[in-house]
KERO-911876 format. One record per residue (C-alpha): chain; residue number from 0; residue in three letters; x, y, z. Coordinates in steps of 0.001 Angstrom, whole numbers, plus 500000, padded with zeros to 6 digits. Layout:
["A", NUM, "ALA", [X, Y, Z]]
...
END
This chain:
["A", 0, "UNK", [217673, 942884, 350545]]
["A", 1, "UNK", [216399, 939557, 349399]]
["A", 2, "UNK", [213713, 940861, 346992]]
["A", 3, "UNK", [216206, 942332, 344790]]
["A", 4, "UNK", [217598, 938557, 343531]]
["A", 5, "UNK", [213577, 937943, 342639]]
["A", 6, "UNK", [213433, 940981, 340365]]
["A", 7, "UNK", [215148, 941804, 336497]]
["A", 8, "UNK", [218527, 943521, 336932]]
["A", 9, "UNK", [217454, 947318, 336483]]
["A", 10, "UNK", [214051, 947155, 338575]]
["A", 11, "UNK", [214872, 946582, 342010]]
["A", 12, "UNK", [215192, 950523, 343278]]
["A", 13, "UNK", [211632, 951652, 341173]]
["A", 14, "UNK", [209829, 948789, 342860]]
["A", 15, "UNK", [211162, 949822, 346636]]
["A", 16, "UNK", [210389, 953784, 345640]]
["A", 17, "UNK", [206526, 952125, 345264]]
["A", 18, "UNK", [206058, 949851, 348355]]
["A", 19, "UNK", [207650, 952528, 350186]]
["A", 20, "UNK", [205987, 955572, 349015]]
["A", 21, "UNK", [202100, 953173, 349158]]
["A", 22, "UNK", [203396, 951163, 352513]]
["A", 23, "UNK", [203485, 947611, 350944]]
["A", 24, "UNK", [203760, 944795, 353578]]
["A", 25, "UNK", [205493, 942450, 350310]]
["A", 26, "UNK", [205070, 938844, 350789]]
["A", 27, "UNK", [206967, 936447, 349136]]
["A", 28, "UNK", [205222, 932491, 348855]]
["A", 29, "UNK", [205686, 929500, 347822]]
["A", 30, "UNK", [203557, 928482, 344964]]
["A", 31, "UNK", [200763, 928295, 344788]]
["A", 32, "UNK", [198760, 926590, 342297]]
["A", 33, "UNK", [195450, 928632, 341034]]
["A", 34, "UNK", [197393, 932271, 341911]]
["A", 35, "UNK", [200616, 933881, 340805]]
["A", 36, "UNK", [199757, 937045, 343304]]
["A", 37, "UNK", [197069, 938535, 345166]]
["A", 38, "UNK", [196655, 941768, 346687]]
["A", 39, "UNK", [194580, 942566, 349787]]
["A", 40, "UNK", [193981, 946603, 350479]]
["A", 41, "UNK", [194897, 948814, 353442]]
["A", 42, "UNK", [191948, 949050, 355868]]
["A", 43, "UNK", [191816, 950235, 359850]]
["A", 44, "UNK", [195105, 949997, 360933]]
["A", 45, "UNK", [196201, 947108, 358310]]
["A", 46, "UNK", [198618, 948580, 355368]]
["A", 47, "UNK", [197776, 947173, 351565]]
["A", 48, "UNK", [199012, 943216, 351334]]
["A", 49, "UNK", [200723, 942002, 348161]]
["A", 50, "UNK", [201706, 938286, 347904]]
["A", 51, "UNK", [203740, 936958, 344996]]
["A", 52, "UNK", [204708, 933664, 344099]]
["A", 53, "UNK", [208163, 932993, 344676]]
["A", 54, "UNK", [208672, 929909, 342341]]
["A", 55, "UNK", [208018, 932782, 339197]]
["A", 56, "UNK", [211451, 933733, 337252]]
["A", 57, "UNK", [212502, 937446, 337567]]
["A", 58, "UNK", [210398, 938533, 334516]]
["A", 59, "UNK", [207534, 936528, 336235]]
["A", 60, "UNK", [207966, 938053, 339187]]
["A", 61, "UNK", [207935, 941419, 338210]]
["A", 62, "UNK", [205061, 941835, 335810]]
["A", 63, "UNK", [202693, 939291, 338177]]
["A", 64, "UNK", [204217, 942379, 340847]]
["A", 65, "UNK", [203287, 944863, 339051]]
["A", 66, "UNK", [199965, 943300, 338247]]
["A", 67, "UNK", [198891, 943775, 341962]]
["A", 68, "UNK", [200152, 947075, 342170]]
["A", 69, "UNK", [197652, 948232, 339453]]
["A", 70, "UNK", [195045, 947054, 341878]]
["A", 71, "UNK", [196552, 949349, 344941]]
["A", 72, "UNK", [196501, 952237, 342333]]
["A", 73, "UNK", [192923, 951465, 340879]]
["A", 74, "UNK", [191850, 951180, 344736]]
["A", 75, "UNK", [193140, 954132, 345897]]
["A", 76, "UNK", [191563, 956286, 343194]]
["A", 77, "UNK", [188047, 953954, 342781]]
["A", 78, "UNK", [187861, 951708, 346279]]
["A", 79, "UNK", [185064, 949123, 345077]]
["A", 80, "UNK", [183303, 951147, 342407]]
["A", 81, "UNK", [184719, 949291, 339419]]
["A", 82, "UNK", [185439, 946172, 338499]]
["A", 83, "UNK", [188855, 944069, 339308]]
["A", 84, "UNK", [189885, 943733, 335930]]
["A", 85, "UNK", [187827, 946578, 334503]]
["A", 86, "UNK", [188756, 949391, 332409]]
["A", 87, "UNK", [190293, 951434, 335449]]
["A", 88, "UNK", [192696, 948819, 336595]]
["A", 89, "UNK", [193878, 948234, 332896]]
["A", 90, "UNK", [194918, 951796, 332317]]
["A", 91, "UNK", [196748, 951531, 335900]]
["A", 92, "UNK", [198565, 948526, 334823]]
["A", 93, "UNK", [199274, 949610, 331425]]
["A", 94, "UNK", [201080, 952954, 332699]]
["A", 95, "UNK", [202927, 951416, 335206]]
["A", 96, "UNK", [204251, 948301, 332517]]
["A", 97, "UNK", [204859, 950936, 329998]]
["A", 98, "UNK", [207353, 952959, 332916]]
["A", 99, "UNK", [209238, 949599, 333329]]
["A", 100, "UNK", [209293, 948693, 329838]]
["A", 101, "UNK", [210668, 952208, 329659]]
["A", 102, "UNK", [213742, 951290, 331885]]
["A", 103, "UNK", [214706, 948223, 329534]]
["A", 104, "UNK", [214357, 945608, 332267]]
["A", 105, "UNK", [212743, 943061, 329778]]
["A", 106, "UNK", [214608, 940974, 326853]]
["A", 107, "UNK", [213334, 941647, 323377]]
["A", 108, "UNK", [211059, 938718, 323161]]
["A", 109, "UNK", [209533, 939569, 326472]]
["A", 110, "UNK", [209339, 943648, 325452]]
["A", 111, "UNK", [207891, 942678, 322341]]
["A", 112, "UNK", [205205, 940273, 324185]]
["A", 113, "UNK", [204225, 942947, 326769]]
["A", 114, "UNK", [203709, 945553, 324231]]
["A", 115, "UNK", [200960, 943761, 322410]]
["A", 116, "UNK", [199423, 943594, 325514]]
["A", 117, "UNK", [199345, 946939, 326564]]
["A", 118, "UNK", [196458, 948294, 325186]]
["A", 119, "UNK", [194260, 945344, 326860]]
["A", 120, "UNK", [196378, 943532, 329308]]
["A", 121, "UNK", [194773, 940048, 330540]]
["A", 122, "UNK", [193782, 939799, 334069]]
["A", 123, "UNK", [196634, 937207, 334042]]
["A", 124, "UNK", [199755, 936469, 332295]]
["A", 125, "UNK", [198915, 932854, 332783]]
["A", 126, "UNK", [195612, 933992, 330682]]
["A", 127, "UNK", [197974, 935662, 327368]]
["A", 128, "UNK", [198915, 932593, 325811]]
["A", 129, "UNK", [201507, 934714, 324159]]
["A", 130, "UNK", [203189, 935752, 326584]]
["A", 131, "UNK", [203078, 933009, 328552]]
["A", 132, "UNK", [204860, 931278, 326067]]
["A", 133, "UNK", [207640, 934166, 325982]]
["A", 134, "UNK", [207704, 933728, 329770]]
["A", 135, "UNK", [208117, 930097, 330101]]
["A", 136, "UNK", [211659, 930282, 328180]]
["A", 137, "UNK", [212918, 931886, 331283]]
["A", 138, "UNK", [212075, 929435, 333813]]
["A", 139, "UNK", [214182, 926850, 334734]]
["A", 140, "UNK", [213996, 923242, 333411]]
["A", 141, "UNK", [211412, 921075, 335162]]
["A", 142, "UNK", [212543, 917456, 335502]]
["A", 143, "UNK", [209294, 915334, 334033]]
["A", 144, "UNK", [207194, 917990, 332739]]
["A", 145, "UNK", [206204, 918817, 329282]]
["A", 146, "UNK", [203540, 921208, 327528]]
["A", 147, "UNK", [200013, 919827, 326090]]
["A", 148, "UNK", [201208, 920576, 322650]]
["A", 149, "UNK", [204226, 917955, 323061]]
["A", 150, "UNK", [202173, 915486, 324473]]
["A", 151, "UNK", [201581, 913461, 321431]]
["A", 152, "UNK", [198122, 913298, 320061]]
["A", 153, "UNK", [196728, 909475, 321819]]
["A", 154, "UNK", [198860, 909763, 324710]]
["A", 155, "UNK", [198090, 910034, 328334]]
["A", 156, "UNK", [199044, 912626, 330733]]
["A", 157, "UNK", [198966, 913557, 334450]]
["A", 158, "UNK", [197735, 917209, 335653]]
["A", 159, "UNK", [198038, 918576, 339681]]
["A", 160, "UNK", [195463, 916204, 341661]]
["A", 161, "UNK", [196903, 913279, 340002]]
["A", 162, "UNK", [194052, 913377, 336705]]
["A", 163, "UNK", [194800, 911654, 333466]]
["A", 164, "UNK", [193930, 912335, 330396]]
["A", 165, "UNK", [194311, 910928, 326376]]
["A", 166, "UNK", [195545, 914467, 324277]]
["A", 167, "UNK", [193057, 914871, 321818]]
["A", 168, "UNK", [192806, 917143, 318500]]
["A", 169, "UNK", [193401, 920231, 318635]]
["A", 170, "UNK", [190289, 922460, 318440]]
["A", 171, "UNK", [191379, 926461, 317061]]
["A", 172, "UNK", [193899, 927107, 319918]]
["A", 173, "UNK", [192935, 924350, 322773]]
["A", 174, "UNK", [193396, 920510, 322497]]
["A", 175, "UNK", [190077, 918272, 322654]]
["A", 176, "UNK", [191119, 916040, 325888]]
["A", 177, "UNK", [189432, 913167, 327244]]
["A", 178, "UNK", [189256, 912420, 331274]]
["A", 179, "UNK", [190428, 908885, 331230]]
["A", 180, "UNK", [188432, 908084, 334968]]
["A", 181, "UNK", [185303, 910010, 333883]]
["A", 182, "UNK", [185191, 909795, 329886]]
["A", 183, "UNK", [184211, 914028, 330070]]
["A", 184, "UNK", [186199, 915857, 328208]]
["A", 185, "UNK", [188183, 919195, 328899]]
["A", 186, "UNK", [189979, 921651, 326572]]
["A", 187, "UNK", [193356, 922523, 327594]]
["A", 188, "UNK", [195809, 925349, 326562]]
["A", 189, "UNK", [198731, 924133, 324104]]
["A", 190, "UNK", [200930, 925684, 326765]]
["A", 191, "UNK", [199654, 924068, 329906]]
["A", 192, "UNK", [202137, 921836, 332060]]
["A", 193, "UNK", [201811, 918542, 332737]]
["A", 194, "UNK", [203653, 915472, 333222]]
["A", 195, "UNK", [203902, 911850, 330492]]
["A", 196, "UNK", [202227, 909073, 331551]]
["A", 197, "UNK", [204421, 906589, 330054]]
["A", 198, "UNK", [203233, 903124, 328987]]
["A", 199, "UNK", [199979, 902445, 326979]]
["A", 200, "UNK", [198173, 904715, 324914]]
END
């Protein structure tokens, strides 16, 4: 089955036993840029929808997975009572991360990452700078691209939509960065991608 080369060695039959036991139609995209998953629940004759991206590396793949499975659980049990990222959805994603983390599918520095986060999980991985930064060792080098904190302070730099901007100082944990076409300015994460603009500074 193709999904298993998308998941950690060790996960593969756990996550079947769930889409087949809560009739997951899986879908598997290419990525997308302001989502690493989505979920969609069951309704008239329509089973529950989960989309993940398929650009994410195995660990990637599997906790954004699980992310959207915590919102089938919390669903099932709340339907629109509570909020998305609320209380009830964060004790449905913690239990079901703590099962996998159980099963030793993760590397240390990933394990380690996750269980900080466990008591008060982020409504997105991309959102734990932490683990982010844990996650990002596993994907694959990207010809070009760089993280904010390497860009080096002065320089310019290119995000998605083709927007430049000079690195600034870094303010507590964000960088101070300047919109070259519009002079606003816009903090970023030390661990956002983006791409050199070689040349002048």
């Amino acid at each position: 089955m193709q999904l298993r080369s998308y998941l950690p060695e060790g996960s593969f039959d756990e996550v079947v036993r769930y889409l087949q036991q809560y009739k997951v139609h899986l879908t598997i995209t290419r990525k997308r840029e302001t989502i690493l998953g989505d979920y969609r629940h069951a309704h008239g004759s329509a089973t529950h929808r989960i989309s993940v991206n398929g650009n994410l590396n195995t660990y990637s793949f599997l906790i954004t997975l699980l992310h959207e499975l915590a919102h089938l659980f919390t669903y099932e049990r709340f339907g629109h009572r509570v909020q998305p990222h609320g209380a009830e959805w964060k004790d449905a994603f913690g239990r079901i991360l703590a099962e996998f983390l159980l099963k030793g599918v993760f590397p240390e520095d990933v394990r380690k990452a996750l269980l900080r986060t466990l008591q008060n999980p982020a409504a997105s991985s991309c959102g734990d700078e932490k683990l982010l930064r844990v996650l990002q060792k596993y994907d694959p080098p990207k010809a070009g691209v760089l993280l904010v904190e390497a860009v080096p302070e002065g320089a310019l730099f290119r995000i998605k939509g083709n927007r430049i901007f000079r690195r600034g100082e870094k303010i507590r944990k964000r960088y101070n960065c300047e919109e070259v076409a519009t002079r606003k300015r816009y903090l970023f994460s030390g661990v956002y991608e983006v791409e050199l603009v070689e040349g002048e500074k």
